[in-house]
Structure formats: C-alpha cells, structure tokens
KOLLUM-710857 format. One record per residue: x, y negated, z negated of N, C-alpha, C in turn; residue in three letters. Coordinates in steps of 0.001 Angstrom, whole numbers, padded with zeros to 6 digits, always signed. Layout:
XYZXYZXYZAla...
This chain:
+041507-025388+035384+042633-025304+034452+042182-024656+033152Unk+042980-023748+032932+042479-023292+031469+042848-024256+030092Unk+042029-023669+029012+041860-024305+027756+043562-023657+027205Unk+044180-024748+026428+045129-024099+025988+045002-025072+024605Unk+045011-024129+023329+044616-024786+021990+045733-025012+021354Unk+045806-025839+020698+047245-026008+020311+047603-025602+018322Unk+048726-025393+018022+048539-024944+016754+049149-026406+015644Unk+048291-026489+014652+047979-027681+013869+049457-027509+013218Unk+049501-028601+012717+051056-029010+011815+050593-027888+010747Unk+051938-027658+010187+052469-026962+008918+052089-028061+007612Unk+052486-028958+008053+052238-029920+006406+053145-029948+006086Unk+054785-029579+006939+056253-029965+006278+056623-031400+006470Unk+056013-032004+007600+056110-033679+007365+055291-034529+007085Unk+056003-035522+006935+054699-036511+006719+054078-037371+007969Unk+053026-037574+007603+052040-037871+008693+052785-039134+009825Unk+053254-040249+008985+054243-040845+010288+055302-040023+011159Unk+055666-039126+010382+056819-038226+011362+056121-037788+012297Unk+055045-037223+012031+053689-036474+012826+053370-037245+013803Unk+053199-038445+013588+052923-039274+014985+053924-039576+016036Unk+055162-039122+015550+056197-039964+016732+056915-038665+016834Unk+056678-037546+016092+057291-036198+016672+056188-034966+016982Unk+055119-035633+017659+054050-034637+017907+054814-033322+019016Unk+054350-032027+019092+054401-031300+019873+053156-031997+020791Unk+053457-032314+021696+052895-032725+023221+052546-031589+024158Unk+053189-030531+024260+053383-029638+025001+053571-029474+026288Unk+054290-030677+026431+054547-031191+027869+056126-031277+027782Unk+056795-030356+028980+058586-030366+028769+059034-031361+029668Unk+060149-032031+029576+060354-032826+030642+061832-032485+030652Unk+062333-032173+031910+063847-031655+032053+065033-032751+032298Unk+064827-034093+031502+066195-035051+031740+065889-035476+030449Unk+065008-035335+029617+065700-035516+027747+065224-036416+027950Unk+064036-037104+028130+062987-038554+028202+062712-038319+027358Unk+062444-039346+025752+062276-039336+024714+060653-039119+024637Unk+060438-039784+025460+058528-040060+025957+058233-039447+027165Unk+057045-038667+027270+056222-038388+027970+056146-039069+029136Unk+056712-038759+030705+056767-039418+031450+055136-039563+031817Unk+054228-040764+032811+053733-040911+033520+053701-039974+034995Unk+052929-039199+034631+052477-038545+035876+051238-038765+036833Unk+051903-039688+037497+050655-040608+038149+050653-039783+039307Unk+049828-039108+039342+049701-038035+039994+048039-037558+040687Unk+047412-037333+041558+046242-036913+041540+045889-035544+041838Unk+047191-034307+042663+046673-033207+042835+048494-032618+042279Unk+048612-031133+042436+050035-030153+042206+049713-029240+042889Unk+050949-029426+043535+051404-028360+044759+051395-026678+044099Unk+050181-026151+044169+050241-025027+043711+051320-023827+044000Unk+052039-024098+044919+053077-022905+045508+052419-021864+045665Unk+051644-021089+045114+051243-019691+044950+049901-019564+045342Unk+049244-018942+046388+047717-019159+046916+047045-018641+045649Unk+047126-017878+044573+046834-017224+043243+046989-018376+042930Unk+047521-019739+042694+046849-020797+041827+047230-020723+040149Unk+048225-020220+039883+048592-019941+039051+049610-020978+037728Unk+049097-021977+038563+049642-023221+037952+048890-023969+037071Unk+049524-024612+035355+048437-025181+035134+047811-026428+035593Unk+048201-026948+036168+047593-028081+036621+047070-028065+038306Unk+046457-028330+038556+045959-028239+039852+044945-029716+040471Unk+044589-030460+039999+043920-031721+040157+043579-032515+039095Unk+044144-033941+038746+044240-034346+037590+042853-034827+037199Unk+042035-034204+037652+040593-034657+036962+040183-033562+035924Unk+040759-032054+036470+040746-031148+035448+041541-030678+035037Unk+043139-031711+035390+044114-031662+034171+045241-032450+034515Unk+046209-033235+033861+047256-034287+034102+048256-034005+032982Unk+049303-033648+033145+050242-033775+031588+050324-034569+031130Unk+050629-035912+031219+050387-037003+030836+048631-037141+030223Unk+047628-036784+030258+046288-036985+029209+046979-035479+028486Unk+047508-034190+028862+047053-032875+028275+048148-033536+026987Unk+049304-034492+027191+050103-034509+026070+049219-035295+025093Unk+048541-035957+025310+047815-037037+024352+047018-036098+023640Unk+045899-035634+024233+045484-034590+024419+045458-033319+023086Unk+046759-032940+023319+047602-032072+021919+047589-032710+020951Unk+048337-034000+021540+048569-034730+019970+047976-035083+019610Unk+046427-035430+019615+045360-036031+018987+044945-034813+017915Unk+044696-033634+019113+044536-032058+018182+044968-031958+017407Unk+046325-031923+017346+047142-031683+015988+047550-032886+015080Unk+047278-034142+015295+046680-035257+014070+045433-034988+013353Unk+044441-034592+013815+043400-034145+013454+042783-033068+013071Unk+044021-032214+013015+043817-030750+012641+042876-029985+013507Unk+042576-029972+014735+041662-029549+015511+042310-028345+016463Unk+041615-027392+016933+041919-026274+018277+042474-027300+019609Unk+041939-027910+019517+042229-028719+021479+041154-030101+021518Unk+042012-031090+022180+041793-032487+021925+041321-032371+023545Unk+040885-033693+024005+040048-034199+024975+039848-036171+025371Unk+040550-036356+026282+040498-037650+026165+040042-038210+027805Unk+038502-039374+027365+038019-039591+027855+037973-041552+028574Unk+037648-041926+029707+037744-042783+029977+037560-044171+029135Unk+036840-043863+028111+036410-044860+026833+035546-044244+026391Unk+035515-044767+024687+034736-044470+023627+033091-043835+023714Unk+032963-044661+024548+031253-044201+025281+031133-043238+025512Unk+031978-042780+026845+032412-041705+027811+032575-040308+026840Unk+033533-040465+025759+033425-039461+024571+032322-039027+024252Unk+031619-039879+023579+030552-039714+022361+029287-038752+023781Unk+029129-039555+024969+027877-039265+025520+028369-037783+025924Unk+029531-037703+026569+030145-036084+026592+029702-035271+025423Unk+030168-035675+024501+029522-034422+023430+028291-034540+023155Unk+027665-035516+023584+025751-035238+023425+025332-034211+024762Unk+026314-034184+026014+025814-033528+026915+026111-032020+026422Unk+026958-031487+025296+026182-030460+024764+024802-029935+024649Unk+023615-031089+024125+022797-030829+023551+021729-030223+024991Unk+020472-029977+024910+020187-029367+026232+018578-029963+025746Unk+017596-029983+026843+016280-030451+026836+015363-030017+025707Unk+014677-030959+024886+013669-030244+023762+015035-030483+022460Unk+016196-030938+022219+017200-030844+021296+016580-032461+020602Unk+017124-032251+019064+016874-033619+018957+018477-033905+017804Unk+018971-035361+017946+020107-035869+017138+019936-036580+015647Unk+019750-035893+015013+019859-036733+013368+021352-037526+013876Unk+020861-038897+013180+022304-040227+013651+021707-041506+012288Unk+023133-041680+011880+022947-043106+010927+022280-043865+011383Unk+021185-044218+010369+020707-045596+011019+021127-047056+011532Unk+022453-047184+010432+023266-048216+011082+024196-047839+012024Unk+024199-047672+012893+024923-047031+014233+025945-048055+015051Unk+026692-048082+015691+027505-048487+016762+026444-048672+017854Unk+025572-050394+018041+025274-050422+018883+025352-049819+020577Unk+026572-049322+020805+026597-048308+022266+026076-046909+021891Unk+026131-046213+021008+025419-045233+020556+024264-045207+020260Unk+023457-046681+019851+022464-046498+019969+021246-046676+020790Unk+022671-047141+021728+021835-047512+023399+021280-046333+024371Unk+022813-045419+024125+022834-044086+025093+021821-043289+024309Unk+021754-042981+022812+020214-042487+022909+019298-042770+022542Unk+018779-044040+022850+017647-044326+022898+017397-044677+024567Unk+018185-044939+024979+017663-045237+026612+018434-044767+027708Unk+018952-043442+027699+019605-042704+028475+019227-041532+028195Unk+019819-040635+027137+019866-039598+026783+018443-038753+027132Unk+016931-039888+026375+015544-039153+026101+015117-038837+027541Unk+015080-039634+028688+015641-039187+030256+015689-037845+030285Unk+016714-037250+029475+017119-035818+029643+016026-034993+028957Unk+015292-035422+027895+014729-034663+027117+015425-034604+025525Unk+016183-035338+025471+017009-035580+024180+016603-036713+023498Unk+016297-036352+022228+015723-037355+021144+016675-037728+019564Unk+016663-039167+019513+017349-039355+018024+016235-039631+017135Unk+016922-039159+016267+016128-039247+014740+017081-039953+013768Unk+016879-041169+013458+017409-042112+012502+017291-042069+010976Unk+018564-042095+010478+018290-041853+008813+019325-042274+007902Unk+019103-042448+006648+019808-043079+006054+021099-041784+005848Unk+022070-041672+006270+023322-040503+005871+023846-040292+004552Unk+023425-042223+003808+023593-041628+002610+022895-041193+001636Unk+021845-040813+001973+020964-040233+001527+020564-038833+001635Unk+021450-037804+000704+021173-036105+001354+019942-035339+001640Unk+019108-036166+000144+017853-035615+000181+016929-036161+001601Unk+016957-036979+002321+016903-037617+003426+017123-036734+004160Unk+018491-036817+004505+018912-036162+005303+018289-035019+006085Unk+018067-034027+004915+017583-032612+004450+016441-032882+005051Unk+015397-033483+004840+014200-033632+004696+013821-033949+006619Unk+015187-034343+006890+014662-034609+008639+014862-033958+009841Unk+015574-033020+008713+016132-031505+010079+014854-031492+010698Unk+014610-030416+011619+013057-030124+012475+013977-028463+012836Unk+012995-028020+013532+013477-026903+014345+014410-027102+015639Unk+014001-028645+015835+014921-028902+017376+016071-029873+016712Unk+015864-030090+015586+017840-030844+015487+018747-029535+015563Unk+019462-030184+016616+020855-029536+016926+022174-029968+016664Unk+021959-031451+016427+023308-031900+016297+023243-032841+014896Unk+024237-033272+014083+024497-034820+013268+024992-035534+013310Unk+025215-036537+014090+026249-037468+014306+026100-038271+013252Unk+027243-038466+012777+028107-039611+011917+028981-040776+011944Unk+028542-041649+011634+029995-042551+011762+030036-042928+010627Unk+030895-042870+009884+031586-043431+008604+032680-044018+008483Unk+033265-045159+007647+032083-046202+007719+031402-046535+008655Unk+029915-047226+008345+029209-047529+009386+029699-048825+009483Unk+029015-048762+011233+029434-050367+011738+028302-050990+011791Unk+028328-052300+011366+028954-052984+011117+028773-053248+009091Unk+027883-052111+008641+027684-052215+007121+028485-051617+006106Unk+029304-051003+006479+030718-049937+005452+029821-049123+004816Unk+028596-048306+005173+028038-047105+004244+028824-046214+004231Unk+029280-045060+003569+030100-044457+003703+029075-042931+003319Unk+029265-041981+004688+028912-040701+003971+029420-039720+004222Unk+029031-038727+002856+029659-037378+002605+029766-036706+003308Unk+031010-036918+004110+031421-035751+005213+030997-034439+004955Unk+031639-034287+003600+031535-032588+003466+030115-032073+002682Unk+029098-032990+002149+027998-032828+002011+027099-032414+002882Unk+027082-033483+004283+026450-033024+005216+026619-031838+005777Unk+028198-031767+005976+028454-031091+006970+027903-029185+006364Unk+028026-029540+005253+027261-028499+004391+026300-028057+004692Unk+025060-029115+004656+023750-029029+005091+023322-028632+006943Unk+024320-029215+007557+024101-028575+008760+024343-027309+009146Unk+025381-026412+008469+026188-025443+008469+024725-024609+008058Unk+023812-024720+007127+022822-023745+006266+022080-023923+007669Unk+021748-024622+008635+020617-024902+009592+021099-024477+011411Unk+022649-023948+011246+023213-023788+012339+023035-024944+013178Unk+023480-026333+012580+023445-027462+013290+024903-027900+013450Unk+025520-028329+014737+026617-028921+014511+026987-030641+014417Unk+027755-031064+013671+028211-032010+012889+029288-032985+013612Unk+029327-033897+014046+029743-034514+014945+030179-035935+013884Unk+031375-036606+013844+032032-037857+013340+032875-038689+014372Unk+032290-040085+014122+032739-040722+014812+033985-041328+013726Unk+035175-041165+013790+036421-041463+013125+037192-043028+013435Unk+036331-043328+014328+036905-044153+015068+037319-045609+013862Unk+037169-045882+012470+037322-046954+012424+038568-046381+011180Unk+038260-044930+010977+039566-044168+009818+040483-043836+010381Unk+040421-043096+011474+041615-042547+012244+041969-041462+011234Unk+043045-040089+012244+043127-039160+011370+044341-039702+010377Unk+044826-040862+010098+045887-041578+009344+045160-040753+007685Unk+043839-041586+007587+042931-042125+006436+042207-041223+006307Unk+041689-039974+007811+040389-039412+006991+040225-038245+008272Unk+040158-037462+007564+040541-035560+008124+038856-035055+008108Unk+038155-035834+009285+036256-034672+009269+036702-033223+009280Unk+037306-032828+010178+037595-031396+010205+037965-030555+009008Unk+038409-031402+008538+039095-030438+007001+037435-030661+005860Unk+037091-031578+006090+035671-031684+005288+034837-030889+005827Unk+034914-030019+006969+033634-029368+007622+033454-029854+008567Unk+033370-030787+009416+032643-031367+010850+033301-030451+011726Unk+032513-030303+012640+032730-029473+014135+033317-030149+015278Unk+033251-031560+015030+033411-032734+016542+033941-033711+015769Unk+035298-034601+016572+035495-035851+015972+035920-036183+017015Unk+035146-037542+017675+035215-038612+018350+035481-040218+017962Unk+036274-040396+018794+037203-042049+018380+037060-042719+019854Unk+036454-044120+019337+036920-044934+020524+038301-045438+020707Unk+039318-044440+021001+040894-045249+021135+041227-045814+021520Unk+040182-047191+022438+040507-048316+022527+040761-049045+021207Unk+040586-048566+019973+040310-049176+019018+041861-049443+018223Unk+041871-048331+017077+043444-048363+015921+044187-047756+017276Unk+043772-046727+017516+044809-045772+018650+045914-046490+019498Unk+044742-047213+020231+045588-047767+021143+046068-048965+020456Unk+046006-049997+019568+045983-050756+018611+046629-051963+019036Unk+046415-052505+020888+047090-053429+021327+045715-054467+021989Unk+044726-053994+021911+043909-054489+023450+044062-054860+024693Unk+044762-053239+024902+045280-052701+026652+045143-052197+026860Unk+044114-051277+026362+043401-049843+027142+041723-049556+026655Unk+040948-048895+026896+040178-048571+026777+039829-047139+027132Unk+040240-046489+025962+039675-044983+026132+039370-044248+024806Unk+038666-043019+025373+038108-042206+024106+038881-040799+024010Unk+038321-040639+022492+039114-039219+022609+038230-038282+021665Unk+037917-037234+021725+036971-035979+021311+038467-034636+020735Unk+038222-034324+019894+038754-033022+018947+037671-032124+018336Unk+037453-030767+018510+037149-030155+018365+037556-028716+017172Unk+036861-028527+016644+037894-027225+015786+037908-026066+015840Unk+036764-025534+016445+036746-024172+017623+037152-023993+018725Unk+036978-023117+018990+037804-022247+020509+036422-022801+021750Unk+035350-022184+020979+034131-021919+021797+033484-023375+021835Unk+033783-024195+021334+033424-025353+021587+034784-026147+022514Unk+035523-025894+022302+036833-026810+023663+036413-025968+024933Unk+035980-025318+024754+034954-024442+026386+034405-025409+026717Unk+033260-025325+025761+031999-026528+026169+032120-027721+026325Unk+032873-028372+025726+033869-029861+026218+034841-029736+026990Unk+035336-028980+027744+036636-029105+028581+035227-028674+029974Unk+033976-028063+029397+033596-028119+030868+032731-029060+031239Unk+032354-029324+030302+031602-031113+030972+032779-032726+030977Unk+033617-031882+030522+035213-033377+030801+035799-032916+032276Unk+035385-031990+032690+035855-031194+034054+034856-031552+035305Unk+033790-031121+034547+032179-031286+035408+031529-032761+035741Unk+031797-033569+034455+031345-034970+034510+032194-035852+035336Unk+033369-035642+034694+034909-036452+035492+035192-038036+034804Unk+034373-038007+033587+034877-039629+033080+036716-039342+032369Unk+037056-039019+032865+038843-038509+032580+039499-039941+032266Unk+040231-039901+030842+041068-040938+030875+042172-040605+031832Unk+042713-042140+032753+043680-042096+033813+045229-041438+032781Unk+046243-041474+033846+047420-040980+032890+048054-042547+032482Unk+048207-043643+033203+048436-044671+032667+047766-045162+031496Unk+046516-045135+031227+046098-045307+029879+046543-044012+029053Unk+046623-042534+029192+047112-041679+028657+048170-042232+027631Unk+049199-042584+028752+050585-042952+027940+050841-044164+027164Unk+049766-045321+027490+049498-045982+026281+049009-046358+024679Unk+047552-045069+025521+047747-044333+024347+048668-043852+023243Unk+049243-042527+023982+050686-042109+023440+051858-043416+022635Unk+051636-044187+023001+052723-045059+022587+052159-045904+021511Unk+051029-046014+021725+049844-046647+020181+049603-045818+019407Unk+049720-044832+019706+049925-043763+018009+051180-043396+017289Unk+052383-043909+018091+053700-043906+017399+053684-044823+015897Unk+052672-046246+016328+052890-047155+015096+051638-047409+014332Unk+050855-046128+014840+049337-045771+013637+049846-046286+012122Unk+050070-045296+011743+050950-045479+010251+050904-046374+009947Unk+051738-047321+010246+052526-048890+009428+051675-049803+010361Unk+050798-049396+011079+049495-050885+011659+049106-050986+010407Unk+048256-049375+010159+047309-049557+009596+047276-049735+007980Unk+048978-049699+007702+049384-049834+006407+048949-051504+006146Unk+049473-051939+007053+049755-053688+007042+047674-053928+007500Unk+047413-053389+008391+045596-053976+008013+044972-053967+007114Unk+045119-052543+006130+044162-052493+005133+044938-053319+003726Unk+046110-053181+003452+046458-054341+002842+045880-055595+002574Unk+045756-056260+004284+045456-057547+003933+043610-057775+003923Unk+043415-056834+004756+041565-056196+004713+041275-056984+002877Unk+041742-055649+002005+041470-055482+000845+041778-056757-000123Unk+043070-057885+000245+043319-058939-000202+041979-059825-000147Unk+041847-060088+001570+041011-060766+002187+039541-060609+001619Unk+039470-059790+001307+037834-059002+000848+037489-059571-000583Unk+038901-059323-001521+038808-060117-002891+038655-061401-002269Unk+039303-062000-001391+039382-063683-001834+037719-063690-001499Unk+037546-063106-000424+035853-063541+000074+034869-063619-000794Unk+034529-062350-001376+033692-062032-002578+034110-063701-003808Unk+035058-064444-003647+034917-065202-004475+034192-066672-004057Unk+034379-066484-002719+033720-067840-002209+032442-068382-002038Unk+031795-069294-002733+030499-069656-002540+029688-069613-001901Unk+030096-069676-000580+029449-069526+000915+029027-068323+001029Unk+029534-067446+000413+030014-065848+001001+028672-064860-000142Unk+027723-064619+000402+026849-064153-000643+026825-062535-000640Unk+028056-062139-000039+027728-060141-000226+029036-060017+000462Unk+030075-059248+000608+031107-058642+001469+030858-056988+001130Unk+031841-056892+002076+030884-055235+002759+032418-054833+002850Unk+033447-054003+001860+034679-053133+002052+034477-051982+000995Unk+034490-051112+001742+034939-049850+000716+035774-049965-000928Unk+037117-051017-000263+038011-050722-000676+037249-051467-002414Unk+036638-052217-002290+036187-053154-003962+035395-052178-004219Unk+035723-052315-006004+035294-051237-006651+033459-051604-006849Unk+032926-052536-006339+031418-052868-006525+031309-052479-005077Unk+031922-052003-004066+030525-051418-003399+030225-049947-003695Unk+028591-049785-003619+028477-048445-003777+028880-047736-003744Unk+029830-047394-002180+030352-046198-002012+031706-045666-002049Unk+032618-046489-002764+034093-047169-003454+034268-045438-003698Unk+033923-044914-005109+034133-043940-005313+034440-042481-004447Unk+033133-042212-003347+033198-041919-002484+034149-041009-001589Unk+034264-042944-000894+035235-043616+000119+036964-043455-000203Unk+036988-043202-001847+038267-042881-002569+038123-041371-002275Unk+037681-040931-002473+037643-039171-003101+037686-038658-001334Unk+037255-039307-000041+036914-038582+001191+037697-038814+002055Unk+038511-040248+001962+039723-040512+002452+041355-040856+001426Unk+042235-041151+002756+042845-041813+001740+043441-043041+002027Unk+042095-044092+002294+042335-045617+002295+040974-045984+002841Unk+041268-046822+003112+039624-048096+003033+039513-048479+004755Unk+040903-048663+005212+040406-049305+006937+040765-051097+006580Unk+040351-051143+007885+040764-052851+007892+039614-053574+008464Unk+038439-053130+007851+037188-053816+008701+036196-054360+007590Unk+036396-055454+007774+035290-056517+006227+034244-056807+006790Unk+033027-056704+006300+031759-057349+007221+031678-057853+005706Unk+030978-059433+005758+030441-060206+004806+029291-061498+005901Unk+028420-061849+004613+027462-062407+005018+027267-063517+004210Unk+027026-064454+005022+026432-065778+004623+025211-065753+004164Unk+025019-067098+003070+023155-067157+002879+022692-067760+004067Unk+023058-068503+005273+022340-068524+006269+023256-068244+007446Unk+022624-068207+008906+022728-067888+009556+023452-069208+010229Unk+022995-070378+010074+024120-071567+010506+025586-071800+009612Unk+025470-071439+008738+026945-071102+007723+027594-070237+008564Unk+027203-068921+008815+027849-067754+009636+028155-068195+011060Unk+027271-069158+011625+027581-069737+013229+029309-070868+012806Unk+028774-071273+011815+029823-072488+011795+031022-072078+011743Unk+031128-070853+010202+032552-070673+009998+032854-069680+011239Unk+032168-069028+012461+032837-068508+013629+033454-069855+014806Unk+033110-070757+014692+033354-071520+015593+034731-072635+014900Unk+034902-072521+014109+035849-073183+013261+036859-072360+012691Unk+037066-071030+012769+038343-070363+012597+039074-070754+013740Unk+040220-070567+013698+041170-070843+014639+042233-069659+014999Unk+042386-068445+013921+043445-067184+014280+043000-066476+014598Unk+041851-066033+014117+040892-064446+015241+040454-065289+016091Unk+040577-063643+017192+039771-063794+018357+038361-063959+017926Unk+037502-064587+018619+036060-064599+018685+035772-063568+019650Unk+035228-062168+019613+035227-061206+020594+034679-059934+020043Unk+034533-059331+021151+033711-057460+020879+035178-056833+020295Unk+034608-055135+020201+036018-054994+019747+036615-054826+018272Unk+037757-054163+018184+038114-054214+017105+039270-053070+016791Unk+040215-053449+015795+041428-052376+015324+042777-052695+015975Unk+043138-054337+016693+043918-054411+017232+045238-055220+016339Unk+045839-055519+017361+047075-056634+016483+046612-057830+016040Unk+045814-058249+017008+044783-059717+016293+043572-059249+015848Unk+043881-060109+014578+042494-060516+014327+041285-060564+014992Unk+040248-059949+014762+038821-060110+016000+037664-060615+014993Unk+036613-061385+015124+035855-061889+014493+034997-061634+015257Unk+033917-060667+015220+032319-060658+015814+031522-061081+015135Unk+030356-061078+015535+029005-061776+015243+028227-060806+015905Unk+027557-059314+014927+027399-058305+015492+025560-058098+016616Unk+025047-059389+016008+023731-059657+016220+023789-060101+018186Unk+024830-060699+018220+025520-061285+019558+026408-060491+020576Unk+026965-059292+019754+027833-059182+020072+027554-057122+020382Unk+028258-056247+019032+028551-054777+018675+027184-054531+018867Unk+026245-055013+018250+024718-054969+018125+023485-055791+018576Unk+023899-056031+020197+023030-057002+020783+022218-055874+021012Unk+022622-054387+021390+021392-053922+022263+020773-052892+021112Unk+020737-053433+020213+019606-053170+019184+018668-054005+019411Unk+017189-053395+019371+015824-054648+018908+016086-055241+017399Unk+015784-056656+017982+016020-057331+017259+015230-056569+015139Unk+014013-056008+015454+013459-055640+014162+014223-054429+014119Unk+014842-053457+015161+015552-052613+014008+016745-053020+013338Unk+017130-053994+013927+018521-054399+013422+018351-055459+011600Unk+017190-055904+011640+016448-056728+010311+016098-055267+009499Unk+015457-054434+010019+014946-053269+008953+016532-052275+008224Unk+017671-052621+009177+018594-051681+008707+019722-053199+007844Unk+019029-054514+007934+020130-055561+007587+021430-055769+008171Unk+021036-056040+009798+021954-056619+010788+021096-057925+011260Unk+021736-059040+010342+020999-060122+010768+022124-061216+011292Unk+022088-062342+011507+022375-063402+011890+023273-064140+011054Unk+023477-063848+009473+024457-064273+008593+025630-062820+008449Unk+025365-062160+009267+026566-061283+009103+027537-061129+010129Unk+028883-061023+009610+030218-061349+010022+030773-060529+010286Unk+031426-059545+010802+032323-058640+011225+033694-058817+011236Unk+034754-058766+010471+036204-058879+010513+036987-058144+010819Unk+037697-057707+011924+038826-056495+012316+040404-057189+011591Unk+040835-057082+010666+041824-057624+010441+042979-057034+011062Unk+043937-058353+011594+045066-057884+012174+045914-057815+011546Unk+047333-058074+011968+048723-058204+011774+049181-059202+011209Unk+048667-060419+011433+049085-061757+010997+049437-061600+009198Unk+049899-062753+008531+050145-062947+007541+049276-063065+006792Unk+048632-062467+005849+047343-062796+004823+047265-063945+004529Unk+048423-064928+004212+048110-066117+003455+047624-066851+004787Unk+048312-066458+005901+047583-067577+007022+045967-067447+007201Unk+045776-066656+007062+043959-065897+007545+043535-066352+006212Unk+043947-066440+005097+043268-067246+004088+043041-068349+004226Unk+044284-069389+004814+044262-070351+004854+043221-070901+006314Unk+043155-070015+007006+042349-070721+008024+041047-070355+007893Unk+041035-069064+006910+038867-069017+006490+038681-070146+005551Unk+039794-070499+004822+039356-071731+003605+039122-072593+004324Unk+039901-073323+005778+039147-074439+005616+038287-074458+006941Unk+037923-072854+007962+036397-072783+008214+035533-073228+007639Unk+035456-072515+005731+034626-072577+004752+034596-074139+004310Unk+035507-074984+004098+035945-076275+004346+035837-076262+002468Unk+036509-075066+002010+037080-074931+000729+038809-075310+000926Unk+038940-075744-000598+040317-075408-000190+041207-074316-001388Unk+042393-073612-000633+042752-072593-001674+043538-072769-002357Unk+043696-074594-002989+044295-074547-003949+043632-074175-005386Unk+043855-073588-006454+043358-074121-007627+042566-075234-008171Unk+041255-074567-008637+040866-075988-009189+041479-076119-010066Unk
C-alpha cells in the first residue's frame, strides 16, 4: 500500500474542533458520523494491477489509516502510524537505527524503554547512552560518531524533568542526528515536538488517547516524507499493526482529548498545591508549581502542565502506607485514564530498572506516581487526607 501524507490543519479552528472534525480520509457512503469498523483482513482487489489502496490489513485498514491521519494532522506531521501498543511504537522507530548506531536517551526513562534497549535492542548491535536531557552542555558532550538518534520523553517518567525540545533538537540537527519524543504524557493538546524541531513523535495511546483503559496501542508521527517510507516499511515488515477495533477506539478517545485533559490538569495542579503542603510529603514533582525547576520552561514549550504528580515521602513505609489506604485510585501500572491510577514506580513503571540505576537517577521506594483522573478534586483530597491520616479541615 502506498504512503499517502496528509495535509496539516490551517489553524482556522480550534484544537477541540480539530479533534472531532479531523479529515480522516476515509469516505463512507451512508453519512456515518464515525468511521465505520472495518473488521476486515484482506480487499477484493477487482483489478489483477492491484490498484487498490488497501489490499491486506496488515499493510493497510481504513479504520487504523483514519486514526492514522488524524493523529498526523493533530500533530502537525506528513503521515501518522499506529501500532499495537506503546512498546510496539517506540521499538519500531529504533528499528530505524542499523548495527554499530548508538541512542542518546534520558536518564530517567519509561521503564519499557529502558528495557528494550538495554536488553533487546544491543542483540542487534544497538547501544544507549544515558544522560541528563536537561543538561545541553551534557548532552553535546555525548554525541560520538555512532549516535544516530535522541530520544526524549518530556516530562520524564516518573520525575517531571522537562527538556528543551527545541534546544536539542537543535543540537542534533548540527550532527545529522534524528530526534525522536515520546509525547505520550502531553499529547498534541499541550505540546507540538514537531513544531519545536523533532523528527519522530511517539505516544503510548493506551494512555490520554485512548483515555478509558480499553485499549492498548501506540502511535508514531513523523514530519518527513522520507521518513513515513522508513516507518510504513518496518509497520508493514514487522506487522505489530494496531487491530481496527482498537483503531476506532482510539478514534473515539480523541473526540474528548480536550476537556479530559482540561478537567486532569486542573485538579493535577490543585492536588500538587495541597501536597507540597503536607508534612508527610517531603518534595512533589509538577511542572505546573512555580518551584520546580523547570516551571518556566515547561510554560514557554507547552501549553499546560499534564495531569501526572509524582511526590515522595521521607520514608519508604509512609509511601507503602498511604498506597494501601487510599480508597479512589486504582492501585495499578498505567496511566492518563478516567480514574485515578496510583503507582509505586519502584514496583511497578520501573521494576525493570536495576535497582542502583534507579537510586543513582532518584527512583526510590518513597516515590509516588499520581495519574489524576476525572473524579472531583475535593474527593481525592479528601481521601489522600485521611491516607495521610491528616485532616483537611483548618487548624
């Protein structure tokens, strides 16, 4: 099936209109408001010339090609790509890289990323190189002749570092390196890599995307021509293809991107003040407060904070207790849904870290992970106060 790139919004609407009136590029002839399900596995080519676009839904389905578009053109990208889950993404665009290549990657990483390369990828001949992102002069200093790629995730998980998209992406550009962001916790709602410079933006859309915890899939955008080549032929070649039933769930979890994520970071940013005030609570970790480092930033590179609080206890039985004594989040992996999710990233996002890299980068045992949901702020106050076995009245 050929590459067909799609052309990015004008900028005459606004970004919620954008989500629920995407060009899909998929026609449907009875006026279905939505993208039917084409549960489908091969198309009757009619023509021995083959002249159809679709021909076997592993290397193409209207139902993923509509998601597909519309991810492209949320993200300002040439041609979108959506993969069986978040993993499935990210390791696809490392299968760019080729033997003797090596990956500059945050040191605080998305434990599954830092599984696939450290104990998959080097297999191939592919090596990571760990570094602080927010650190340019760093940065700079760790190119080699064989970095080929930079992967990013900003914020990091599970610590909210936040880095300069368009700094880096700077620095790779002088070295003919390409620049790779994992978006997955901004979404293109909050934060545009492509317009900062990045070459690749990958999302686990099991995450805000799908924003229910009922699917599990990934999705890759690209902003060249010559790169949706190179990803449409290892999403063709490999075959981790998101199905069309998750496709269209997809599709239907980005109609209410917008106003989720209006109502998460809201109560994120509430939640984050009350924390920072509580005794128990010796550090919280949000963009959005003007004392963390990278506040300024995080203002100037997006436009919002996200709905993900990591804070830490002075010990590690404080942090066990108040997880076992909330009562409205889930206790679970995960994250960006309608509920509340509470990890414990040492247990959990970041088990398959060694235990000393996870102490040298400060992923320890008193730190908390918060996906804030939907629920009512005052309730999620009221049920961390009396985890904390504070109470939120006034003294």
């Amino acid at each position: 099936m050929p590459i067909h790139t799609v052309d990015t919004y004008d900028g005459n609407s606004s970004f919620g209109t954008r989500l629920i009136h995407a060009q899909t590029g998929i026609t449907e002839p009875y006026g279905a408001v939505n993208v039917p399900v084409y549960q489908v596995s091969t198309f009757d080519q009619r023509a021995l010339a083959g002249d159809g676009l679709f021909d076997y839904s592993r290397s193409g389905n209207p139902t993923r090609k509509a998601l597909e578009n519309t991810i492209a053109q949320l993200e300002g990208g040439c041609a979108g790509f959506a993969f069986a889950s978040g993993m499935a993404a990210i390791s696809s665009v490392f299968c760019l890289l080729n033997q003797g290549d090596k990956v500059l990657i945050s040191r605080d990483i998305y434990g599954g990323t830092y599984r696939v390369l450290t104990r998959l990828f080097p297999r191939f001949g592919i090596e990571p190189q760990f570094v602080d992102m927010t650190d340019l002069e760093a940065v700079t200093a760790s190119i080699t002749l064989e970095t080929r790629m930079i992967f990013i995730e900003t914020p990091s998980n599970p610590l909210m570092k936040i880095t300069d998209i368009a700094a880096v992406s700077a620095i790779a550009r002088q070295y003919g390196i390409l620049t790779v962001v994992d978006n997955t916790f901004m979404t293109p709602y909050l934060q545009k890599p492509l317009a900062l410079g990045a070459d690749i933006v990958v999302h686990s859309a099991t995450k805000y995307i799908g924003g229910h915890s009922d699917v599990v899939g990934g999705l890759v955008v690209v902003a060249e021509e010559d790169l949706a080549e190179e990803i449409y032929f290892v999403q063709n070649s490999f075959g981790a293809i998101l199905g069309p039933q998750d496709s269209w769930l997809l599709l239907r979890g980005l109609k209410t991107l917008k106003i989720r994520l209006d109502q998460h970071q809201a109560t994120a940013l509430e939640l984050a003040r009350w924390l920072s005030e509580q005794p128990q609570i010796e550090r919280v970790y949000y963009p959005g407060l003007a004392d963390h480092p990278d506040h300024e930033l995080a203002a100037r590179q997006a436009s919002g904070f996200g709905g993900i609080v990591s804070f830490e206890f002075h010990t590690e039985e404080e942090a066990e207790s108040f997880l076992e004594r909330t009562k409205i989040p889930a206790l679970a992996v995960s994250l960006g849904a309608v509920e509340s999710i509470l990890t414990h990233p040492i247990r959990m996002s970041h088990a398959s870290i060694p235990e000393e890299v996870r102490r040298a980068i400060g992923i320890t045992g008193r730190l908390v992970r918060l996906s804030v949901g939907l629920e009512e702020a005052a309730d999620l106050q009221a049920d961390f106060a009396q985890a904390l076995s504070v109470s939120t009245s006034p003294a």
